[in-house]
C-alpha positions in Angstrom: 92.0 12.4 43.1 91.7 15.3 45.7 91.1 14.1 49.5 90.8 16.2 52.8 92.2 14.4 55.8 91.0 15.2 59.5 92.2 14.7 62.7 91.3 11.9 64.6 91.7 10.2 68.0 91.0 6.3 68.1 87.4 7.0 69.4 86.4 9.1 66.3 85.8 8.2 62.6 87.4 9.7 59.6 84.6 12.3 58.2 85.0 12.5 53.9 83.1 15.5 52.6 81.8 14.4 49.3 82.3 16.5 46.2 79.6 16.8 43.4 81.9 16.8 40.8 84.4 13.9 41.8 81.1 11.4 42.0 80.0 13.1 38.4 83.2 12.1 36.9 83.6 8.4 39.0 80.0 7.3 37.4 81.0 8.2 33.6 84.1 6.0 34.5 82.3 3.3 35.3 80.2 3.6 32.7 82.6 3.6 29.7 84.0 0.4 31.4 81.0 -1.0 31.0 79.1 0.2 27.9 80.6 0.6 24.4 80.1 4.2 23.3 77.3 4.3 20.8 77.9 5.2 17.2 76.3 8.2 15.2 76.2 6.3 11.7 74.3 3.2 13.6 71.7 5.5 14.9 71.1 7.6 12.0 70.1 4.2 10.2 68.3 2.8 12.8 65.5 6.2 12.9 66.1 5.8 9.0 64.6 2.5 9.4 61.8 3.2 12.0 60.9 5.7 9.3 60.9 4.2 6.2 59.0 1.6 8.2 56.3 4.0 9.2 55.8 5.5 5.7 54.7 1.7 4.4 52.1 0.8 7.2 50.8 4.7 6.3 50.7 3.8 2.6 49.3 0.4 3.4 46.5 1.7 5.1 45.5 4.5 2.5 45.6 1.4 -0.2 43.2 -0.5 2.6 40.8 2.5 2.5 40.6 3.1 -0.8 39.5 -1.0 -2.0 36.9 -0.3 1.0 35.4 3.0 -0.9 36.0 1.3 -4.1 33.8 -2.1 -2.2 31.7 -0.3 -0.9 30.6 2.0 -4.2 30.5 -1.1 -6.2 27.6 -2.5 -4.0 25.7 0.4 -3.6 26.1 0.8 -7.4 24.7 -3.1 -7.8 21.6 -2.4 -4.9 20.7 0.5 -7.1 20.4 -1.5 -10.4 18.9 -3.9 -8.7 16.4 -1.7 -7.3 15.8 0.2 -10.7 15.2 -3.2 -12.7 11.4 -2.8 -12.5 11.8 0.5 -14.7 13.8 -1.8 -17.3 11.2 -4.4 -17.0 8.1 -2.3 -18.2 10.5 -0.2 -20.4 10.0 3.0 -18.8 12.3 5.3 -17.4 12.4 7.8 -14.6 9.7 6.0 -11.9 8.6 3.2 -10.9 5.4 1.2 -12.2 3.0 -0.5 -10.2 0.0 -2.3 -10.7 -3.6 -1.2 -9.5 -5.3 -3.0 -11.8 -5.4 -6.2 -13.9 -7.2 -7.9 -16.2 -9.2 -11.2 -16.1 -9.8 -13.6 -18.4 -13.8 -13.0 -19.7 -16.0 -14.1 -16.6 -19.2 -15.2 -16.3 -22.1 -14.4 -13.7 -22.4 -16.6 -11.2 -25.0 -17.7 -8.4 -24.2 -20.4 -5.5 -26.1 -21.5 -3.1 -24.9 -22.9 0.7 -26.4 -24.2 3.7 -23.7 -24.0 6.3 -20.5 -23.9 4.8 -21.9 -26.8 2.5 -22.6 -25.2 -1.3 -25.5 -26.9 -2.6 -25.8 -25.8 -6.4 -23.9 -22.8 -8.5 -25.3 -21.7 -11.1 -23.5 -19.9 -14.1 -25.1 -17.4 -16.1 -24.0 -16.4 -19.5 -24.6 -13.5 -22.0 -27.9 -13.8 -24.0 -28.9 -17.1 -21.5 -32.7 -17.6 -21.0 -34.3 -17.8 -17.8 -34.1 -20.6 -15.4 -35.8 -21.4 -12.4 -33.8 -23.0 -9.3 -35.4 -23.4 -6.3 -38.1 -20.6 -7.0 -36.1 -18.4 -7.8 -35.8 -17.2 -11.5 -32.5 -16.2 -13.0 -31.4 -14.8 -16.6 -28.8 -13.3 -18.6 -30.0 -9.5 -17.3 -31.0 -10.1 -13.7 -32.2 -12.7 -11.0 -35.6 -12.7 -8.7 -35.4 -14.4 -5.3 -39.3 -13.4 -4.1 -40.5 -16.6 -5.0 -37.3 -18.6 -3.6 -38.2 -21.3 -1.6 -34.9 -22.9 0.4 -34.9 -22.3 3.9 -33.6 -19.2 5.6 -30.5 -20.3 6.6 -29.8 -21.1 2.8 -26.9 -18.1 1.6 -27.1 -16.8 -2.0 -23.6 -15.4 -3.0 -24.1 -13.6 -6.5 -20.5 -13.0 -8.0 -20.2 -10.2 -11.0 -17.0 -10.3 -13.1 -15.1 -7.5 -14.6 -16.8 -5.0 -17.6 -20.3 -6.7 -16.4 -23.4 -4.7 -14.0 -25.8 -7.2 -12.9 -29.5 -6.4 -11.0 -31.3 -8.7 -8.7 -34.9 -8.9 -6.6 -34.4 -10.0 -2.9 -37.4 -12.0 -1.5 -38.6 -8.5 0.1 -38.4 -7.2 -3.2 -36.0 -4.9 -2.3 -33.7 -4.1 -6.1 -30.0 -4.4 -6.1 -27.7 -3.4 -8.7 -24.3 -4.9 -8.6 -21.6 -3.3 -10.4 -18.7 -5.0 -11.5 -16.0 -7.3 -9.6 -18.7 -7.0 -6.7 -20.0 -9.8 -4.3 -23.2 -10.1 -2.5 -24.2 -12.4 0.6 -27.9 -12.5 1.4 -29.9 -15.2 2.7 -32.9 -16.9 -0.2 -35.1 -15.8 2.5 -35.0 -13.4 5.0 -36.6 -14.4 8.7 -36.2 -12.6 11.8 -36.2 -9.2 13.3 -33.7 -8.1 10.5 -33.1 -8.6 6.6 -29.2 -8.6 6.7 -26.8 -8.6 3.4 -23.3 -8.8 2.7 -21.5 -6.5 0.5 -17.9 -6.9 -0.9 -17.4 -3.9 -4.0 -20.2 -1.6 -5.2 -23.8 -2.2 -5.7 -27.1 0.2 -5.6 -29.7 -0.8 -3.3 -33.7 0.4 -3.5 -34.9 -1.2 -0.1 -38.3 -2.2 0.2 -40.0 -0.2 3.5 -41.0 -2.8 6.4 -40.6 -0.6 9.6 -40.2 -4.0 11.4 -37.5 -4.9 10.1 -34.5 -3.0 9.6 -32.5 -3.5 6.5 -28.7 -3.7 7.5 -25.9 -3.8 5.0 -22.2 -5.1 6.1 -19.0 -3.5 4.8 -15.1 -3.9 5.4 -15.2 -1.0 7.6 -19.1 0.6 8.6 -22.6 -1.1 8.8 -25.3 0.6 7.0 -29.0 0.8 8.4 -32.0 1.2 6.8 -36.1 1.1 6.6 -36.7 2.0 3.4 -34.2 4.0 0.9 -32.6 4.4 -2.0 -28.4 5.1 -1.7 -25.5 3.7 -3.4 -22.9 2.3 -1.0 -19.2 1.9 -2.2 -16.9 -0.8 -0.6 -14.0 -1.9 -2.3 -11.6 -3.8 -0.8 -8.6 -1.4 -2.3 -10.4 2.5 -2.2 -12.7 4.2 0.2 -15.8 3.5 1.5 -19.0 6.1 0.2 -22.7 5.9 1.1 -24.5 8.2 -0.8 -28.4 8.7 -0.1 -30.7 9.4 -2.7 -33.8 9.2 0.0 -34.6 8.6 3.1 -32.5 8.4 5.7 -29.8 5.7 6.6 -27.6 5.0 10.3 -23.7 4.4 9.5 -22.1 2.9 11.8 -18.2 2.8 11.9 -16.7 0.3 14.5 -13.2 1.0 14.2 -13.5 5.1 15.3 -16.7 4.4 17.5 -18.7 6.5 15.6 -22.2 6.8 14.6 -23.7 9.4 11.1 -27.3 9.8 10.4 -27.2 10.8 6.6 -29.8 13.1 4.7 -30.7 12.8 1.1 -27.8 14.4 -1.0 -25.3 13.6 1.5 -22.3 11.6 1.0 -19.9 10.0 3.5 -16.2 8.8 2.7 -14.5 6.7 5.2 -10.7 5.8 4.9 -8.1 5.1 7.4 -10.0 5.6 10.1 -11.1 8.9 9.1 -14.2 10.3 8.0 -16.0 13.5 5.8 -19.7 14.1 5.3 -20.5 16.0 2.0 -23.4 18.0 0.1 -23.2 15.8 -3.4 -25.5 15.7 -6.6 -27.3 12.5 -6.4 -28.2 12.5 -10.1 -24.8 11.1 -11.0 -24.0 8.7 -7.9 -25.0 5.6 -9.9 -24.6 5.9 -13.7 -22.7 3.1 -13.2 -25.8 1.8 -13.5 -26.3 2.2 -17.1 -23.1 2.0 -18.5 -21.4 5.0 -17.7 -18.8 6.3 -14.7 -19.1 9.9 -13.1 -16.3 11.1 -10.6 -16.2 14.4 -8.3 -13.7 15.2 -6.5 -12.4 11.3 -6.5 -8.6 10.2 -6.1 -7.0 9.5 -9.8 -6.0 6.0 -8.3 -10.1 5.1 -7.6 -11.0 6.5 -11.3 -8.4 3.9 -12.2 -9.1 1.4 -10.4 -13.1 1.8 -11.7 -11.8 2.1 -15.2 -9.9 -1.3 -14.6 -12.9 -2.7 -13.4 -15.7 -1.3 -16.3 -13.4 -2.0 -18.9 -11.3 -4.9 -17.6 -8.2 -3.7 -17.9 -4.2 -4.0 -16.2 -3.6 -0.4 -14.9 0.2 0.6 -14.7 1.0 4.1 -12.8 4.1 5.8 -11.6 4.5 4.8 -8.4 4.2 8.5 -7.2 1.6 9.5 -4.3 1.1 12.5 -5.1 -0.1 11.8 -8.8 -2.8 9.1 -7.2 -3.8 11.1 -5.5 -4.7 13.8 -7.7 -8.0 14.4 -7.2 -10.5 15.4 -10.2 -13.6 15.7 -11.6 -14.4 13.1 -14.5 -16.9 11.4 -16.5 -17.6 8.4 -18.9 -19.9 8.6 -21.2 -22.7 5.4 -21.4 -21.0 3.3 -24.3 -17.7 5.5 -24.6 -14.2 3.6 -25.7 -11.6 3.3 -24.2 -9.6 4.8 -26.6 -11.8 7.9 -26.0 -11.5 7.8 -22.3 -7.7 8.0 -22.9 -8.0 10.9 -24.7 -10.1 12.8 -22.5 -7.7 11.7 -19.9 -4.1 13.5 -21.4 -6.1 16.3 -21.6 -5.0 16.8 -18.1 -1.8 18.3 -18.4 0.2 17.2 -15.7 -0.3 13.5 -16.5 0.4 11.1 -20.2 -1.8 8.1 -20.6 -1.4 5.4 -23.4 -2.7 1.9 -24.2 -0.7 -1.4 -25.3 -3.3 -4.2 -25.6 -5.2 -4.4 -22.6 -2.5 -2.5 -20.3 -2.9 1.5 -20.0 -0.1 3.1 -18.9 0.2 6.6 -16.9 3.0 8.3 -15.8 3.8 12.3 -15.0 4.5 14.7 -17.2 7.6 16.5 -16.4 
């Protein structure tokens, strides 16, 4: 150990330069005193360690991972069958099936009266029945007549049609309805007052009796209908759109939901759905052959046609569930007294569509 040594007197301090090296070579001293000096083979195993250690949590999350895909495959793979069972279940394959139709065990007419919501009498009319008289008014197998009705006016009628059945009846104005089938009417026995008001729930011709006094006013699901004295057939089924075509005369739609108001013309038509309206030029000839036993369709969705051909034939209607083929629109007609194994036919004549029948069910589904 190197020193340098000054002069001093007793007044001044010994001044020791310090040398860089000497105070490198003091601390590793002290330091191998203290610590043991490490050893290479120790080390190399511990990083061996930290590694091997590293490579399992890595291995143990790719194992992790791949149960998850394999989990989460497995239930989107049981969702799907699950979601596709309906295609087992009617033994099809490739869409979906759903219901727009189906049929009712064989119904017959019927005719209740109420006062109120108190029903006083319903009476049931069957094929081939003679005529009855109840209350005035005289009812058969073909049609009822309500102009000699004598209940008071705020006696309701409600005449119910089933499926496959048209029914006709005289209102105590003599105005002539024809009812097609699974169709309601509400009309008071008698009418009083400054209006002769009905209630309509499905499809039924009217021939209004004129009485400029009193306007005749027909309620729907979505429009009211307005008349003096007409002839128009007025569509309202619950599940398709709503049509008044006029055959004469003139008639006020209103349409409450869209705040709007259409005079009609003879050989005009109006369709209302979802809120939306379109007033066509139409050949009134046709609008109500319903009326004798056959069905004539222009320009109509497929899924109305079906639905009507559930109704006239009483039938369960099964379709792809694919919008686009429903609504297909077409022009078709149904012959007064024509099967419906003929109606079948003329329908797979269409060629982007197959139709078959299994019982009472008819079946339609796209042609690929």
């Amino acid at each position: 150990m190197k020193s340098i040594l000054m002069k001093t007197d007793e007044h001044t301090k010994p001044d020791i330069q310090k040398d860089p090296l000497l105070e490198y070579e003091c601390e590793q001293a002290l330091l191998r005193t203290r610590f043991k000096r490490p050893s290479e083979d120790e080390e190399w195993n511990r990083l061996e360690m930290r590694i091997r250690t590293a490579d399992a949590a890595r291995k143990k999350r790719q194992t992790f991972r791949r149960r998850a895909w394999a989990t989460c495959i497995g239930i989107a793979a049981m969702t799907l069958l699950i979601v596709l069972m309906p295609w087992q279940r009617f033994g099809e394959t490739g869409q979906d099936k759903i219901v727009l139709c189906d049929a009712q065990p064989p119904a017959d007419i019927t005719i209740t009266g109420s006062s109120g919501n108190t029903p006083s009498h319903t009476a049931v009319i069957r094929p081939g029945q003679n005529s009855v008289k109840r209350q005035g008014a005289v009812l058969s197998a073909r049609n009822a007549d309500f102009t000699q009705a004598e209940t008071a006016p705020e006696h309701t009628t409600v005449v119910t049609i089933p499926r496959g059945q048209v029914y006709q009846i005289v209102l105590s104005d003599s105005t002539r309805v024809w009812i097609n089938a699974d169709s309601r009417l509400y009309f008071p026995s008698r009418f009083s007052g400054s209006t002769r008001e009905v209630t309509l729930v499905g499809e039924a011709y009217f021939r209004v009796a004129k009485d400029k006094a009193r306007p005749f006013i027909i309620h729907t699901r979505s429009m009211t209908t307005e008349v003096l004295g007409t002839e128009f057939n007025l569509r309202a089924y619950p599940d398709a759109e709503t049509h008044v075509t006029l055959v004469e005369g003139s008639v006020k739609i209103q349409m409450p939901d869209i705040r709007h108001e259409v005079i009609l013309r003879p050989g005009e038509n109006v369709a209302y759905a979802d809120s939306t309206f379109e007033v066509t030029r139409v050949n009134t000839r046709y609008c109500a052959m319903w009326k004798d036993g056959g069905l004539y369709f222009d320009n109509v969705p497929l899924k109305d046609i079906l639905h009507d051909l559930g109704r006239h034939y009483n039938l369960t209607i099964r379709i792809d569930d694919d919008p686009a083929l429903m609504q297909r629109r077409l022009h078709f007609v149904v012959d007064r007294d024509e099967t419906v194994e003929e109606v079948i036919d003329n329908l797979n004549l269409f060629g982007y569509m197959s139709v078959s029948k299994n019982g009472q069910t008819i079946t339609i589904q796209r042609k690929n």
